[in-house]
N, C-alpha and C positions, 0 to 999 in steps of 0.2 A: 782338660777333658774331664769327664765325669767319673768318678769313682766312686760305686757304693766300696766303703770301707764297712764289709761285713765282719762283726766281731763273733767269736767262736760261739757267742749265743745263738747268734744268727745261723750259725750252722745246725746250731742241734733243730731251731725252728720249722728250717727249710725241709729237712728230716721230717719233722712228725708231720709236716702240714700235705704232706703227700696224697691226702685224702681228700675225698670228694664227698659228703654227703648228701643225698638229695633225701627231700620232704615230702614225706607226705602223712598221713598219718589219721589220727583223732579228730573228729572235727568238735564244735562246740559241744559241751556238754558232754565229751567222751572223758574218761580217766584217765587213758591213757594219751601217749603221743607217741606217736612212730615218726622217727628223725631218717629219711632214706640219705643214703650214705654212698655218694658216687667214687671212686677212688682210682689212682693211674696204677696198674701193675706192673712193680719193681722187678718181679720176678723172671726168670729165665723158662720156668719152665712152671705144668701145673705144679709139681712136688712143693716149689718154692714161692709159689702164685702169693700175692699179697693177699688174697682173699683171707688166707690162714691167719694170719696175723689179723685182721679187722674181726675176723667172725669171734675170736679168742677177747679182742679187746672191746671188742659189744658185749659179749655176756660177761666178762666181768665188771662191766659199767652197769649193768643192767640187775646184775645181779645186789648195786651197791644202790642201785637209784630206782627202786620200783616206781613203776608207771612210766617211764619213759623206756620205748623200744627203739633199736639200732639196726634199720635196717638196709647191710652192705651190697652195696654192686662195684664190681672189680672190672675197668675196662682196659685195656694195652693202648698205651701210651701213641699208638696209631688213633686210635678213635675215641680217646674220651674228652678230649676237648671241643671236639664237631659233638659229642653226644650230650654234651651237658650246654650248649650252644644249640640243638635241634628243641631242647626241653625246654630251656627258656622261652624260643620261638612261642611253642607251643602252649604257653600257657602254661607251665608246670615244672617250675625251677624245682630244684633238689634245694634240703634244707642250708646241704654245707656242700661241698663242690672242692675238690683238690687236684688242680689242674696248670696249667704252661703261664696263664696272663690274666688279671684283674683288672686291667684297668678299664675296658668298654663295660664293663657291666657295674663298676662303681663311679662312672661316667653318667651315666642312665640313672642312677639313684635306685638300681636292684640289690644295691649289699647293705647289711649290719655291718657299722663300724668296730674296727676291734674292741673299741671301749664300750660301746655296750654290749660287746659279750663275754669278756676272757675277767675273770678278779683281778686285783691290780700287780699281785706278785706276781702270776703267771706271765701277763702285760708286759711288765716293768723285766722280765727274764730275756726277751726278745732283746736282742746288742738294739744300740738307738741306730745305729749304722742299716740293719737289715731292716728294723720295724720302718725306718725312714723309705727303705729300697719297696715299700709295700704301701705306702702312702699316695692316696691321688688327692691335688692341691691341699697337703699338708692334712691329709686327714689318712690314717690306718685305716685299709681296708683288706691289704692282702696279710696274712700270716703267712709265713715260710714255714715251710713244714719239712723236704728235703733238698740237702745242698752237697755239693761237691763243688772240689776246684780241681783244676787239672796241671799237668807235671808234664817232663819228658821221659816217657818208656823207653829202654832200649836193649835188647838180646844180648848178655855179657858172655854168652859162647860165641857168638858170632865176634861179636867184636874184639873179644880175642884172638882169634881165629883168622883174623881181618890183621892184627899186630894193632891193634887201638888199644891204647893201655889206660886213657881216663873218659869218660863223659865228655859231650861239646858242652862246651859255655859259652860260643859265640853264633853266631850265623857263619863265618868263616870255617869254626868247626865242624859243623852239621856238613859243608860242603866238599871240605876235606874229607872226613871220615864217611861219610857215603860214597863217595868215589873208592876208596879203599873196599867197603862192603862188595861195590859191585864188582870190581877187579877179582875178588872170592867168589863170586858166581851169588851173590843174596839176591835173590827174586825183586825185592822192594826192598834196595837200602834204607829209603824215607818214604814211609807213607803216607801221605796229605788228601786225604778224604775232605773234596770239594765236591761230592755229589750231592744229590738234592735232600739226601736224610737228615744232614745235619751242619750245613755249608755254614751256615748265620756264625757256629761254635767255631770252626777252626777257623772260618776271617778273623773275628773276636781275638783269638789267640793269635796271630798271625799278626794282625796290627797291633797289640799289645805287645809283643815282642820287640817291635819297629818305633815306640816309642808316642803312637796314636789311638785310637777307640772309636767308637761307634757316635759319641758324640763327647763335647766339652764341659768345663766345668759348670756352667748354667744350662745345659741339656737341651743347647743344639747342636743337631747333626754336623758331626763334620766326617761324612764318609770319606769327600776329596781330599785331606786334606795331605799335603807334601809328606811327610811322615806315614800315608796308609798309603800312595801312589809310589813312593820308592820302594816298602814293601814289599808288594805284586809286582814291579818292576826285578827286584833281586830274584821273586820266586820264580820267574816267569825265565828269565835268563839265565841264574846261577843254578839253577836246581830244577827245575823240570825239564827247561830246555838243554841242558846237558844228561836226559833220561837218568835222572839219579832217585826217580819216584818208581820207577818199573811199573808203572801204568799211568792213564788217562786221567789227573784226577778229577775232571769231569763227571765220570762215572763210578768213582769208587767212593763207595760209602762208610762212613765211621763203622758199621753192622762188619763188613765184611775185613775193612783193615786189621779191626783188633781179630777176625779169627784168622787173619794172616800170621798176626805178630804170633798167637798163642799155637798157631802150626809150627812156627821161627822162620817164615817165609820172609819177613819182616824184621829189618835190623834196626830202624826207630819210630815213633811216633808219638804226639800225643794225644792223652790218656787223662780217664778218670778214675777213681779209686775198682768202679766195679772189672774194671781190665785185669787187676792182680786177681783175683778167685781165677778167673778165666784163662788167665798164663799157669798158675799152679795148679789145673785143673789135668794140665797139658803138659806139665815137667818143664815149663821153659823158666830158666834162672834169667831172671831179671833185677835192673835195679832203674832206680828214679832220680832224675835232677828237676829243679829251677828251672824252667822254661829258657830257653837260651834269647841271646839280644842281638843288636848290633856289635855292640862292646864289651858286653859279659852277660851274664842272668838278667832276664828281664825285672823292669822294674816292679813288675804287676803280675799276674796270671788270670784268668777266665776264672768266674766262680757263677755256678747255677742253682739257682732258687725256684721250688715249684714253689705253689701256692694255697692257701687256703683259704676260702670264704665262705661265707652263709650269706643265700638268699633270704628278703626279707618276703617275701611271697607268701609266705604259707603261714607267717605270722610267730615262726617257734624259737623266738627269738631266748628268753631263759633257759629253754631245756638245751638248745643249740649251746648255750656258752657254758650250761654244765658239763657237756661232754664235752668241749675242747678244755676244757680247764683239765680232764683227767686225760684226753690225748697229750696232753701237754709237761705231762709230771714225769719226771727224771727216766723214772723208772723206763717208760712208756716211748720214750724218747729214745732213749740209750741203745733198745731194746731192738725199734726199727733199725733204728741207723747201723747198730753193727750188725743185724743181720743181712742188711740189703749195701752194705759197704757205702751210704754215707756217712754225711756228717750230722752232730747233732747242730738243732738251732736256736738253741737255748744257752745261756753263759756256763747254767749249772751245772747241764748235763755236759757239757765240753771240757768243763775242769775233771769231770769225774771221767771223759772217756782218756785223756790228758793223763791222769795219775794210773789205770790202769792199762799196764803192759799187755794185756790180753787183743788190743788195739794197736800195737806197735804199729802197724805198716799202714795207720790212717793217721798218724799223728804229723808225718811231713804235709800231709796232705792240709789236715787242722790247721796247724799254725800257721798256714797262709791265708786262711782265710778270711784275716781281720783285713788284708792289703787287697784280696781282689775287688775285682771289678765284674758287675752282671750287665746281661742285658737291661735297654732301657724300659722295662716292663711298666713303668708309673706311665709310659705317652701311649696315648690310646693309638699313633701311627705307628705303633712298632708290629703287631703284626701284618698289618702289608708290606711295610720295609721287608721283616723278617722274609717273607712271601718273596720277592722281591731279590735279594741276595742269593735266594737260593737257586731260583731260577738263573741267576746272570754269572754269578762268581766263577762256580765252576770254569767258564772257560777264558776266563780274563788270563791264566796261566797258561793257554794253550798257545801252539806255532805261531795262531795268527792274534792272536788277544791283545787287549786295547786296554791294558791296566787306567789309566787316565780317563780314557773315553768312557769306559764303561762304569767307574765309581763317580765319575760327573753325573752319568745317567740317572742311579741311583738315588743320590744325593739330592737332584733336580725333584725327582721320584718321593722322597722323604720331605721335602721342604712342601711340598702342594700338598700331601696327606695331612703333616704336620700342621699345615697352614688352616685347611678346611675340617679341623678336628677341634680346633680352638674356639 
């Protein structure tokens, strides 16, 4: 199966690359250039909106790089990928773009390759594992800007409360010890948010656990394969069909699970780093494992990469790589990811969030993620797949669900996109 082996530079990458810049600017003969700067918002709320952070780190670029202006647009991770996908349409790519997928529009011949924009130390900081996971046919085009990997959350009042004295490490445990949560009256002993927000993530997890992935080691799909089909079959039988999820996971969304978990309505789930602010936001004493297996800790865990690119449209190809060269410095890095609770995706900045304790509770999260695995983001079919999963998954677990049937479906689904994308 395929595994981006993202190394802890790669994290800090995915971090900074969180941004979106769109172009527009100076035209010939002008002095200056205006770089417009599309970007996804990390934030929860306005207070903590990413807009703050880009407006702070345009004027201090700007203030270091007369003639080149940074101008920020902050969209919610609802719409800025359709919105920077509406602009292209239209004639009017953004300069740089920090967004979910790269690869249709480095498909097309719309991006600067990494190498001609970034210096080569900045380059060369990206792990070869994530710069590789950002490559279409062996060429850099996506930068990782923010990344996370994910763990198992679970309520240590409840589970004491319940007589569970350690963390599962198996699938067998998970199944044990949610039956105990419920026996205690827990609303959602396990929560498995297979709704349509974010289904593609917890499949992802779900068959990495089971020992399979979205595709193999030469990055064809193997949705069917015997390893993702017993899976769905264990989840579908040992754990939902014996209600040990306390809802439909059809309809429950990652949004609303984790405000379960951070009520304590919820006695496990998995989780991304930004789930901890959200539980201590809320008093709940939590602690993290290893993603559990068949036969212990899975081998692997789910690791997420956004994106960054610059359109070649508007022509601003040097002042474009001067500013990611300074998006890209330790400081700058360090700076997003611990306030928005990724990781960095840089080597350097990883070792330095790594020696400072002030990061304790993202360091389990760090150190896996030289081992995970992301989406297939380099095949231009993976958004329709992704598309695809999310509509269908959700009820392959349900009374009457067709774990087999309906990852053949898929799969079928994936090889014709895959095929007519070639």
């Amino acid at each position: 199966m395929q595994r981006r082996y993202l190394s802890l530079a790669a994290a800090a990458t995915a971090t900074t690359m969180t941004l979106t810049l769109t172009g527009c600017g100076g035209g010939p003969g002008d002095d200056d250039v205006t770089l417009k700067l599309i970007a996804a918002d990390y934030g929860d709320s306005e207070a903590n909106s990413s807009q703050h952070y880009w407006d702070q780190l345009a004027r201090a670029f700007e203030k270091k790089n007369p003639g080149i202006k940074i101008d920020v647009e902050v969209d919610s991770w609802t719409n800025v990928d359709k919105h920077v996908e509406d602009l292209v349409k239209d004639g009017n790519a953004p300069d740089l773009a920090q967004i979910g997928a790269y690869a249709d529009y480095a498909a097309k011949g719309k991006l600067y390759s990494a190498d001609q924009l970034l210096s080569i130390p900045v380059q060369a900081d990206f792990t070869p594992a994530l710069a590789e996971a950002g490559e279409y046919h062996r060429v850099q085009y996506g930068m990782p800007f923010g990344a996370s990997t994910r763990r198992l959350f679970y309520n240590k009042k409840l589970f004491a409360q319940a007589g569970i004295t350690s963390p599962p490490k198996t699938w067998d445990d998970i199944a044990h010890d949610a039956a105990l949560l419920k026996a205690h009256g827990v609303k959602m002993p396990y929560a498995l948010p297979l709704g349509p927000e974010e289904t593609q993530a917890e499949t992802l997890m779900w068959m990495l656990s089971g020992g399979g992935s979205y595709t193999d080691s030469i990055g064809k799909y193997q949705i069917n394969s015997p390893q993702n089909i017993k899976t769905f079959n264990w989840l579908k039988n040992d754990l939902v069909g014996k209600d040990l999820t306390g809802s439909d996971p059809a309809k429950l969304n990652r949004e609303d699970a984790f405000a379960g978990f951070a009520a304590g309505d919820v006695g496990m789930l998995n989780g991304h780093p930004t789930l901890m602010k959200q539980a201590e936001a809320k008093g709940i004493d939590y602690g993290t494992v290893d993603l559990p297996g068949v036969h212990g800790p899975a081998k692997a865990t789910m690791g997420v990469a956004d994106w960054m690119m610059a359109f070649k449209q508007k022509g601003h190809r040097k002042e474009a790589g001067k500013f990611l060269d300074f998006v890209y410095s330790d400081k700058n890095v360090v700076k997003f990811s611990g306030q928005y609770g990724l990781l960095p995706v840089t080597t350097s900045a990883s070792q330095q969030m790594l020696a400072d304790d002030h990061y304790a509770k993202l360091h389990s999260f760090l150190k896996q993620l030289a081992g995970a695995e992301f989406y297939p983001a380099d095949k231009t079919s993976w958004p329709m797949v992704s598309k695809t999963i999310k509509a269908k998954m959700g009820a392959v677990v349900g009374p009457n669900g067709n774990p087999s049937g309906v990852l053949t479906d898929i799969q079928n689904a994936a090889d014709a996109e895959d095929n007519s994308s070639q």
